[in-house]
C-alpha positions, 0 to 999 in steps of 0.5 A, a space after each residue: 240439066 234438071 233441078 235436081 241435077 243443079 242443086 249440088 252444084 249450087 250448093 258447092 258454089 255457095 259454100 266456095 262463095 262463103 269460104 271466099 267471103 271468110 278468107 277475104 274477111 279475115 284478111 281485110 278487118 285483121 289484116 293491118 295489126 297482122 301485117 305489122 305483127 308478121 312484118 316485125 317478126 320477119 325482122 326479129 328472126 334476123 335482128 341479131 345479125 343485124 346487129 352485128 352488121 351495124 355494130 363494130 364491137 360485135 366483130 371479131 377476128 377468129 383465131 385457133 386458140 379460144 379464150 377461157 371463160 374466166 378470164 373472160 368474166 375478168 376482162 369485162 370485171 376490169 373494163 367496168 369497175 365497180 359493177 357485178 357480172 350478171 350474165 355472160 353469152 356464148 358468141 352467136 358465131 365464130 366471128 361474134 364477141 361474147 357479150 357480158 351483161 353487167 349492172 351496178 349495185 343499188 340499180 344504177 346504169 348498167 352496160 353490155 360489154 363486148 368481149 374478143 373470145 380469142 383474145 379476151 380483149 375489150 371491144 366495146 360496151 354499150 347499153 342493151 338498146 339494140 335491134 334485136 331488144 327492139 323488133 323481139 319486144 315490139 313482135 311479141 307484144 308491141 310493147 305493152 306490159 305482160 302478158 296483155 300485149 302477148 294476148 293481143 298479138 297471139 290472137 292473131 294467129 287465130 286469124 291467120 290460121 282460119 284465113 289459111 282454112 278458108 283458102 283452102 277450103 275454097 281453092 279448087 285442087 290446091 295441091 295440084 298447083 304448087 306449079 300452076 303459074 299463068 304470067 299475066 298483066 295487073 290484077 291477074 299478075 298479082 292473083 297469081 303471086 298471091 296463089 302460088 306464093 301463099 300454096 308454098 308458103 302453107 307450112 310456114 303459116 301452119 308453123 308460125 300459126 299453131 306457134 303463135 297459138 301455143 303462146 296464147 294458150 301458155 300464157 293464158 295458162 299461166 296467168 289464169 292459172 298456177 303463175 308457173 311459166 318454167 319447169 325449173 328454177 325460183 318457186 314464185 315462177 317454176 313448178 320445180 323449185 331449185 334447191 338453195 345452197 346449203 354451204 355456209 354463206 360466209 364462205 368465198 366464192 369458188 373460181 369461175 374456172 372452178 365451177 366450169 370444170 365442176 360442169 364439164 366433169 357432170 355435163 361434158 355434153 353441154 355446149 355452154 352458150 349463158 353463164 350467170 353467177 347468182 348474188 344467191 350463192 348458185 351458179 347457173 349454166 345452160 346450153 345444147 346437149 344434142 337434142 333436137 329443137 329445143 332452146 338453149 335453157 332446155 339443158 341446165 345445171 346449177 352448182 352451189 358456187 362456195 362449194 361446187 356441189 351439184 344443185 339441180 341438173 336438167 336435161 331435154 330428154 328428161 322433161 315431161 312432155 309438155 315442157 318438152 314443147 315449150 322449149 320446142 315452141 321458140 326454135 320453131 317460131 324464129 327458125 334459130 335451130 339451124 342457124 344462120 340458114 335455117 333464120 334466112 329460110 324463115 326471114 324469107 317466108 316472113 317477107 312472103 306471109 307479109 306479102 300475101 297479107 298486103 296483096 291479099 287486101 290490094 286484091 280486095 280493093 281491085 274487086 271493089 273497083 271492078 264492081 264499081 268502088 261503092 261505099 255499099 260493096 265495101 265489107 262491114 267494119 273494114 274502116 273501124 277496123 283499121 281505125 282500131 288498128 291504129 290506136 292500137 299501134 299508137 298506143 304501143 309508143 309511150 310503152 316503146 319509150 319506156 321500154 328505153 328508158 330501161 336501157 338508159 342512163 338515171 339522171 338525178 333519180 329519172 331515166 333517161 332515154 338510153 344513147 343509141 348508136 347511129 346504124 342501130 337509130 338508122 335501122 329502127 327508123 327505116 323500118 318505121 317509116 316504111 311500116 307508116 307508109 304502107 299503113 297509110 297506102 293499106 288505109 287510103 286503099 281501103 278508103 277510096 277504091 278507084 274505079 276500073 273503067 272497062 277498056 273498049 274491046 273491038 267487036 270480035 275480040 275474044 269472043 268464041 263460038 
């Protein structure tokens, strides 16, 4: 073969080489803050239905006759005297309880209280310390106050993304070996999960990726530019301020029932999931209307609540189209849109992404061994990298505690931490302490790559001619 004839193909191995070293790059010096990222989200798509596995007063019996709102609303007002309702949620399913947000005046401790649809009994009350309130902040930002913890983890969708190019880039015919499996013993074994696992999971990562990049940018936008991060509500946050009521403010407030006929009579199509009942005067309701992904405050209305006129109606179809999106962006990211199904679905690619993230690192360290696990072979920055990674993660629990202390009881004008219920302590333990271990195998890995001693092969063996 002649030098010229050569020199393409020298060409075309040094860019899959360079594609190879980009992939292996990103994979390794972000890896550790991605996993936990990927790891924690994998968990907040399903947090709630956690929640109700390990919480009895989420539990319900269902019935066919359904429980009004109002007396809903009343139910909880005689469980918790003296507080004011600020939210009430629609059940997640027909076997959840409807979950009433309340707060005593002048910021004293507030409570959640569980309330039977059917039945418009009291089930429970608690505190807003949950599982879902954990892995949801911890994924978003890992805890740190906005919008800088947001930026940090939405970096990491830049990460991912160019991780996924470089491997595809670098792959040969992926799109023919969606079905390409050789079972094979170790290193080999783990090489093929890695492929394979990662060439099915390719649209989950584009999802989650261009996701997690839009939140980057919107937030980005909004804290660099007008502030505004709704299309719809107070002007100090929303581009269209919702009018105030105009009745006179000593009139009394219309009953809940009421107000909701108001909305079934202006909205019938709205399938109501949040009610909140301003101190301003309006009533706010929200919920889905029959389009697709969006999420639930995409269709809204708000009435003056002395008078029940109409102060401000929303729909999803009528919303310019970069709203359109941001309204898009939270179904498509946890995979709520279908419920039940469509959250297993992303649960289980959630675990499969985390998993690609680990095997691609033990990949890594093999490589290292089978070249002779020296300190030169390793990539430059891999150890500050996870050393960074580590202070990042340890600065994240102070903020984590003071998040509780949001939840908790105040004690002679302190907060305190909140008490949390045994299953939902045993939960967020367990995964702590699983996520430590792998952090520490992940870093001890990376440390001190073990050599990979050649077997002795007998003369003959293998060898063609």
């Amino acid at each position: 073969m002649s030098q010229r004839s050569e020199r393409p193909i020298q060409k075309a191995r040094t860019r899959t080489r360079t594609w190879f070293r980009v992939h292996s790059f990103t994979g390794v010096i972000t890896g550790l803050l991605l996993f936990v990222i990927c790891w924690s989200g994998t968990f907040a798509v399903i947090a709630n239905e956690i929640d109700w596995l390990i919480t009895p007063a989420l539990r319900v019996e269902p019935h066919d006759h359904r429980a009004s709102w109002a007396e809903i609303n009343a139910a909880a007002e005689a469980a918790y005297p003296g507080a004011t309702v600020n939210s009430i949620s629609a059940p997640l399913y027909h076997r959840s309880a409807v979950v009433v947000r309340m707060s005593r005046a002048g910021g004293g401790d507030g409570a959640w209280v569980f309330v039977d649809p059917y039945t418009a009994e009291i089930t429970g009350i608690a505190n807003g310390m949950t599982v879902q309130r954990f892995f949801r902040d911890f994924h978003r930002r890992l805890f740190f106050p906005n919008p800088w913890g947001i930026y940090v983890v939405s970096l990491f969708s830049v990460s991912m993304l160019t991780s996924l190019v470089a491997a595809l880039c670098f792959y040969k015919r992926w799109w023919r070996r969606f079905f390409h499996f050789k079972a094979g013993g170790g290193r080999s074994l783990w090489s093929q999960l890695h492929k394979i696992v990662g060439l099915w999971s390719v649209w989950f990562v584009i999802v989650i990726g261009l996701t997690g990049i839009w939140y980057l940018f919107e937030n980005a936008r909004t804290h660099l530019g007008d502030g505004k991060d709704a299309y719809a509500g107070e002007p100090s946050y929303a581009i269209h301020a919702v009018p105030r009521p105009v009745s006179a403010r000593n009139l009394p407030t219309l009953p809940l029932s009421t107000l909701l006929e108001q909305v079934r009579q202006r909205r019938g199509d709205i399938d109501i999931q949040t009610i909140r009942q301003g101190r301003d005067g309006r009533l706010y309701v929200d919920g889905q209307a029959g389009h697709l992904l969006v999420r639930d405050r995409a269709n809204q209305l708000y009435l003056d609540a002395r008078s029940g006129d109409v102060l401000y109606d929303q729909r999803a179809s009528d919303l310019p189209l970069y709203w359109r999106w941001s309204d898009t962006a939270d179904p498509l990211h946890f995979g709520d849109f279908g419920g039940l199904v469509s959250k297993l679905v992303w649960f289980v690619f959630g675990l499969a992404l985390s998993g690609l993230i680990l095997t691609g690192t033990y990949l890594h360290v093999r490589r290292l061994a089978r070249d002779g696990g020296c300190h030169r072979t390793r990539m430059p920055g891999v150890l500050a990298a996870c050393f960074v990674s580590i202070v990042v993660l340890g600065g994240s629990v102070p903020f984590g505690l003071d998040l509780a202390r949001s939840y908790g009881p105040v004690v002679d004008n302190i907060k305190r931490l909140p008490a949390v219920t045994p299953g939902i302590q045993l939960v967020i333990f367990v995964w702590v302490i699983t996520t430590l271990a792998i952090i520490a195998a992940w870093v001890f890995m990376l440390w001190r790559p073990q050599v990979v001693v050649p077997s002795r092969v007998p003369p003959g063996v293998g060898q063609t001619k």
